[in-house]
C-alpha positions as CSV (number, residue, x, y, z in Angstrom):
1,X,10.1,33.7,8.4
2,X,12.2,36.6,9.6
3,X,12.1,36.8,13.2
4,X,14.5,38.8,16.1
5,X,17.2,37.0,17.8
6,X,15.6,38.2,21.0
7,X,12.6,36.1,20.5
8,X,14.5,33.1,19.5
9,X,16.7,33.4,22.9
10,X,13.6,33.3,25.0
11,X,12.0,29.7,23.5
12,X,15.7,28.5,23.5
13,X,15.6,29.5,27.6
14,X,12.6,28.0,28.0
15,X,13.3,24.9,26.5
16,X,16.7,24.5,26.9
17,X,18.3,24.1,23.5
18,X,20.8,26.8,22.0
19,X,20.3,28.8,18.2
20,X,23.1,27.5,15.7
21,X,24.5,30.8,14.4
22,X,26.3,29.6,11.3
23,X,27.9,31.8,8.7
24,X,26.6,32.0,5.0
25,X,28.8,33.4,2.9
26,X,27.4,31.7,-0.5
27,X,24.3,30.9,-1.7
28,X,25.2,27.1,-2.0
29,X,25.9,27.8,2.3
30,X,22.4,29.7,2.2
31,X,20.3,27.5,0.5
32,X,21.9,24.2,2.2
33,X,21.8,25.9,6.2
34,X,18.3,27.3,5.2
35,X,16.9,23.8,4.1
36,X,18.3,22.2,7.1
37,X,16.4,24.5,9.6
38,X,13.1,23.6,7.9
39,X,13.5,20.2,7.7
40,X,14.6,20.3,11.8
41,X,12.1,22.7,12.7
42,X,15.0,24.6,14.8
43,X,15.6,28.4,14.1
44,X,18.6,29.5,12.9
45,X,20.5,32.5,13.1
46,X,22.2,33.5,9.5
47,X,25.7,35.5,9.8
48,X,27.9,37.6,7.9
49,X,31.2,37.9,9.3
50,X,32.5,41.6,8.6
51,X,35.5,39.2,7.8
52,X,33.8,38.1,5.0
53,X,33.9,41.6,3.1
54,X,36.2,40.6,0.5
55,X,34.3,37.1,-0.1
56,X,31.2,38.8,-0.2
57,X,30.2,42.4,0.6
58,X,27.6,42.8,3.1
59,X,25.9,45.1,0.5
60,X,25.3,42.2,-1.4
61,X,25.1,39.4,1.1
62,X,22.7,41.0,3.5
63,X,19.6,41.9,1.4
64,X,19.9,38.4,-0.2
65,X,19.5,36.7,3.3
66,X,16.5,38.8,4.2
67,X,15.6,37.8,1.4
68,X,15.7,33.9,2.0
69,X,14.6,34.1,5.6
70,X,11.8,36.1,4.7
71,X,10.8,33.2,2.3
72,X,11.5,30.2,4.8
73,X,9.3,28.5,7.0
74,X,11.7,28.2,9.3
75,X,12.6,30.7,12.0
76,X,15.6,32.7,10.7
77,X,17.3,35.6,11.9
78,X,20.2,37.6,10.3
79,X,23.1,38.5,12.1
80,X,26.4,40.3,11.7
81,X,29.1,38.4,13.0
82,X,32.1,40.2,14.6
83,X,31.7,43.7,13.6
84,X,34.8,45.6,15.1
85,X,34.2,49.0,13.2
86,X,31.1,51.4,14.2
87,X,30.7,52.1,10.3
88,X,30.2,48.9,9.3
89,X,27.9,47.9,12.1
90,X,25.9,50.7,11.4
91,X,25.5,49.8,7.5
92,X,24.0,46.4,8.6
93,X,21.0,48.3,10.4
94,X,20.8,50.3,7.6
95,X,20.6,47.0,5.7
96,X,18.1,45.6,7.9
97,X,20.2,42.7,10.1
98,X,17.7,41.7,13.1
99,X,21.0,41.6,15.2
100,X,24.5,42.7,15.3
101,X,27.3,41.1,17.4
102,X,29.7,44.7,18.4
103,X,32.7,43.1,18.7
104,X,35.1,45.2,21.2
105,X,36.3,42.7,23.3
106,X,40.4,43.7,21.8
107,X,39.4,46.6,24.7
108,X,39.7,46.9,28.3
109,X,36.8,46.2,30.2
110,X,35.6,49.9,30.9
111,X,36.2,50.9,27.0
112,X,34.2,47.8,25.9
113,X,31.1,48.5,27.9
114,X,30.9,52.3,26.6
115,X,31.5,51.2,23.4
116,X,28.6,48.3,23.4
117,X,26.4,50.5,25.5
118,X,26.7,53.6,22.7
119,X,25.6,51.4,19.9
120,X,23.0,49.3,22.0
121,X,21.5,53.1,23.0
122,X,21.3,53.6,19.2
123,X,19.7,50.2,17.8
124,X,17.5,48.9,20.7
125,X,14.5,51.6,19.9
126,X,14.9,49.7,16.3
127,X,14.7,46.0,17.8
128,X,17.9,45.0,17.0
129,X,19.8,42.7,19.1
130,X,22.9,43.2,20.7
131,X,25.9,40.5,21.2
132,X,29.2,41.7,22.4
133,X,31.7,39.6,23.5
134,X,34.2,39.8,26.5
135,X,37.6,37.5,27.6
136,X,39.4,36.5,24.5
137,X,38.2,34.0,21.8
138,X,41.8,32.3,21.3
139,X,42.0,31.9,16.9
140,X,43.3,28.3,15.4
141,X,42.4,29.6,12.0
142,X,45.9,30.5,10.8
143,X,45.7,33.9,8.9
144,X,48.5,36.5,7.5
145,X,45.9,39.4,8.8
146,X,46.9,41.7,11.4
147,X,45.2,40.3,14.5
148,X,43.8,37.2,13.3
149,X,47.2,35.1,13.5
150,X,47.0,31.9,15.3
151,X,46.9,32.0,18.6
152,X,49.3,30.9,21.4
153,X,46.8,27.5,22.5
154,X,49.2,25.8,24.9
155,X,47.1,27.1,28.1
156,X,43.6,28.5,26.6
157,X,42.6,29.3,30.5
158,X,44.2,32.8,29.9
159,X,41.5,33.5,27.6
160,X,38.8,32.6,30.1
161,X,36.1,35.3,30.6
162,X,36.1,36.5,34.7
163,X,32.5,36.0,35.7
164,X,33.0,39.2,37.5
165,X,33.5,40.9,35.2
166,X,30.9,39.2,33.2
167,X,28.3,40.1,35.7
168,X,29.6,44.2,35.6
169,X,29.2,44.1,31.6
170,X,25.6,42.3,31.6
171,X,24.8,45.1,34.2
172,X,25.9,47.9,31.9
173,X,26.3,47.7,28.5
174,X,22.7,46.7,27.9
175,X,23.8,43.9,25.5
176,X,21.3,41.1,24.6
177,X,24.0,38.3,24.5
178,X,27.3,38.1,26.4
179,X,29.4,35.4,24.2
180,X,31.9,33.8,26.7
181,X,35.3,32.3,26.6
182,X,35.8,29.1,28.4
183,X,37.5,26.7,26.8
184,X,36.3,26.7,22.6
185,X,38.6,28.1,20.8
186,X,37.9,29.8,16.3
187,X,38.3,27.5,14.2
188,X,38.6,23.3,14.5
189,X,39.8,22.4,18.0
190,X,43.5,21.5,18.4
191,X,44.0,18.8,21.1
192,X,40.9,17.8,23.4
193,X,38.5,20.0,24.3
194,X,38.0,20.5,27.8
195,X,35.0,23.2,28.8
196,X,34.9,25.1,31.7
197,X,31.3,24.1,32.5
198,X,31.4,25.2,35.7
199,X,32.0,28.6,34.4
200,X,29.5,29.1,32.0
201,X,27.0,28.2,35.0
202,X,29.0,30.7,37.6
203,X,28.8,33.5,34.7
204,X,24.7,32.6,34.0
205,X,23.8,32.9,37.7
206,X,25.4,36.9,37.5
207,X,24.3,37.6,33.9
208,X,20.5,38.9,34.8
209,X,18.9,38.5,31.8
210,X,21.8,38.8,29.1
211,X,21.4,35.5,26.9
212,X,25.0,33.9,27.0
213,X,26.9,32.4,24.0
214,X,29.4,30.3,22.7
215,X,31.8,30.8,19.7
216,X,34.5,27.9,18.4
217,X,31.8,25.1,18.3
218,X,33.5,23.1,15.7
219,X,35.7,20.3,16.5
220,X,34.3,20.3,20.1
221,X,32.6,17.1,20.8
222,X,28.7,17.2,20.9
223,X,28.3,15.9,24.5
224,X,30.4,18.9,25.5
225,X,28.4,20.9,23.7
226,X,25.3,20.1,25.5
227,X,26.6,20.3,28.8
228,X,27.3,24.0,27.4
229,X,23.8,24.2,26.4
230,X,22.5,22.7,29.5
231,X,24.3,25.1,32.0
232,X,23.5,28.4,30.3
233,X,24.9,28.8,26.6
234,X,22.1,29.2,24.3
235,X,24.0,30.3,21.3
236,X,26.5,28.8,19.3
237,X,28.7,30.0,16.5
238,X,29.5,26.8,14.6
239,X,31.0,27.4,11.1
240,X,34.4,26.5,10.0
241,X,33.8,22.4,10.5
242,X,30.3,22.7,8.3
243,X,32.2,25.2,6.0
244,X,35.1,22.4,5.2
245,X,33.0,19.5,5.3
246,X,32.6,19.3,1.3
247,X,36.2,19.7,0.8
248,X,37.7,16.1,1.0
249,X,34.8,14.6,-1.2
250,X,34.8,17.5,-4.3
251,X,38.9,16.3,-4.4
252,X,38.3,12.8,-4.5
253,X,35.2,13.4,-7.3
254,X,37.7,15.4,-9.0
255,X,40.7,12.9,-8.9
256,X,38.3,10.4,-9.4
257,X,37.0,12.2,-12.4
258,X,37.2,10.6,-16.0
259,X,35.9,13.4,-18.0
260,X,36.2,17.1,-17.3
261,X,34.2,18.1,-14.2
262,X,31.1,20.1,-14.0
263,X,31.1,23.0,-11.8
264,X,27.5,22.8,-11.1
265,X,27.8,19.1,-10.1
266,X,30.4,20.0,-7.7
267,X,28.2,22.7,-6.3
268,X,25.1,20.6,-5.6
269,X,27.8,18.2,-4.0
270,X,29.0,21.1,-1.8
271,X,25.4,22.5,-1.1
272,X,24.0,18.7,0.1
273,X,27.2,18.0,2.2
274,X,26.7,21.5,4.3
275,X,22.7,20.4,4.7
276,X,23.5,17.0,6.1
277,X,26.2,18.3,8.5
278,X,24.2,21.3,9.2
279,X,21.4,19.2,10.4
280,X,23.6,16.8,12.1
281,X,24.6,20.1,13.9
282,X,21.2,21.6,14.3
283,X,19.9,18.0,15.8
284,X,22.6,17.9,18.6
285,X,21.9,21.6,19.4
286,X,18.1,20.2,19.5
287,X,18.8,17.1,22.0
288,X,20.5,19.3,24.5
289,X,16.9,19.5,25.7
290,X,16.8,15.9,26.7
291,X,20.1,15.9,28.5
């Protein structure tokens, strides 16, 4: 079923789990993240990453997620994930997305809340959600695009969000969710992770009620994932470790391969592999609760 992100937030407060936000930028991705939220009972939040335009248009990808949610027994939402232009936020509540995340953290602090607060003015009559972002989300997917290069990760505390700060953007820019940097970095973690818990839980105490969440999931170790969940974060972007998952075994049923390989074979591989890590995902999200 199709539901907001709003209502999702509130059962994850109450009960202390966080939503998986995971990107679907296929149908094998679809299918596989949609099974594995029925067959957990968690509710899932569906994105497409404005990134993801020349993979899949959001023309395209959008109505075909609405689609599948609409269908599901599960609780689904769909989301746009990091929007940085107006225009193209704007198409995906023309499109129907139950929540957009603005993305205008590259600005200072003052320019960032006019900019979430403008389109929040706009969309909140509609119900759509709001998630905006603020510190910087250090990037260890490397990338020949202008502004997605690697990122310098030798000291990711210069990234940190100030919870000051935090707690003047919650007060202003009328955003449903405030995702947070504190130690998670895009892409698979380099190193060890180390999270500023005691962050997240200085930023929740000033946040009113702004939801907060948490991008760079993969690579990050479940336990210190929970303690995320336990002292405020209660949604997670987790993609790029789900989304590489099927990789190693389609090579080695390809080199292993006697005959000429069926694509659809390698498909269904790809689409159970993203289900079982998905709900190995959606599980630990789950078991926060009981931390």
């Amino acid at each position: 079923m199709l539901v907001s992100l709003q209502e999702m937030l509130q059962e994850a407060e109450r009960n202390n789990f966080a939503i998986a936000s995971i990107n679907t930028p296929n149908q094998i991705s679809l299918r596989a993240v949609i099974e594995a939220a029925e067959d957990t009972g968690m509710p899932v939040t569906i994105n497409h990453a404005q990134t993801e335009e020349s993979v899949v248009p959001i023309e395209v990808a959008v109505p075909l997620m609405l689609d599948y949610a609409r269908k599901s027994t599960a609780a689904i939402s769909v989301h746009v994930d990091h929007g940085f232009d107006f225009n193209h936020c704007m198409k995906a509540v023309r499109l129907g997305c139950t929540s957009i995340m603005y993305d205008c953290s590259r600005f200072p602090l003052e320019k960032n809340i006019e900019e979430v607060r403008r389109f929040v003015d706009i969309v909140k009559p509609l119900g759509i959600g709001v998630e905006a972002e603020l510190g910087a989300m250090p990037n260890n997917m490397p990338s020949d695009v202008h502004g997605q290069e690697t990122s310098d990760l030798s000291d990711l505390s210069v990234y940190f969000t100030d919870p000051k700060e935090a707690e003047v953007f919650c007060e202003r820019s009328g955003c449903d969710v405030l995702t947070t940097s504190f130690g998670t970095v895009h892409g698979v973690y380099a190193g060890e992770p180390n999270l500023d818990i005691e962050r997240i839980k200085k930023i929740k105490s000033l946040a009113g009620d702004v939801h907060l969440g948490m991008h760079g999931g993969s690579g990050t170790p479940f336990d210190q994932i929970q303690a995320a969940i336990s002292a405020g974060i209660k949604k997670i972007n987790y993609f790029t470790a789900i989304d590489t998952a099927p990789a190693p075994y389609l090579m080695k049923t390809i080199q292993e391969a006697k005959n000429p390989v069926n694509f659809c074979n390698l498909a269904n591989q790809a689409m159970e592999i993203i289900y079982e890590r998905t709900v190995e995902v959606l599980n630990a999200f789950k078991n926060a609760s009981h931390t």
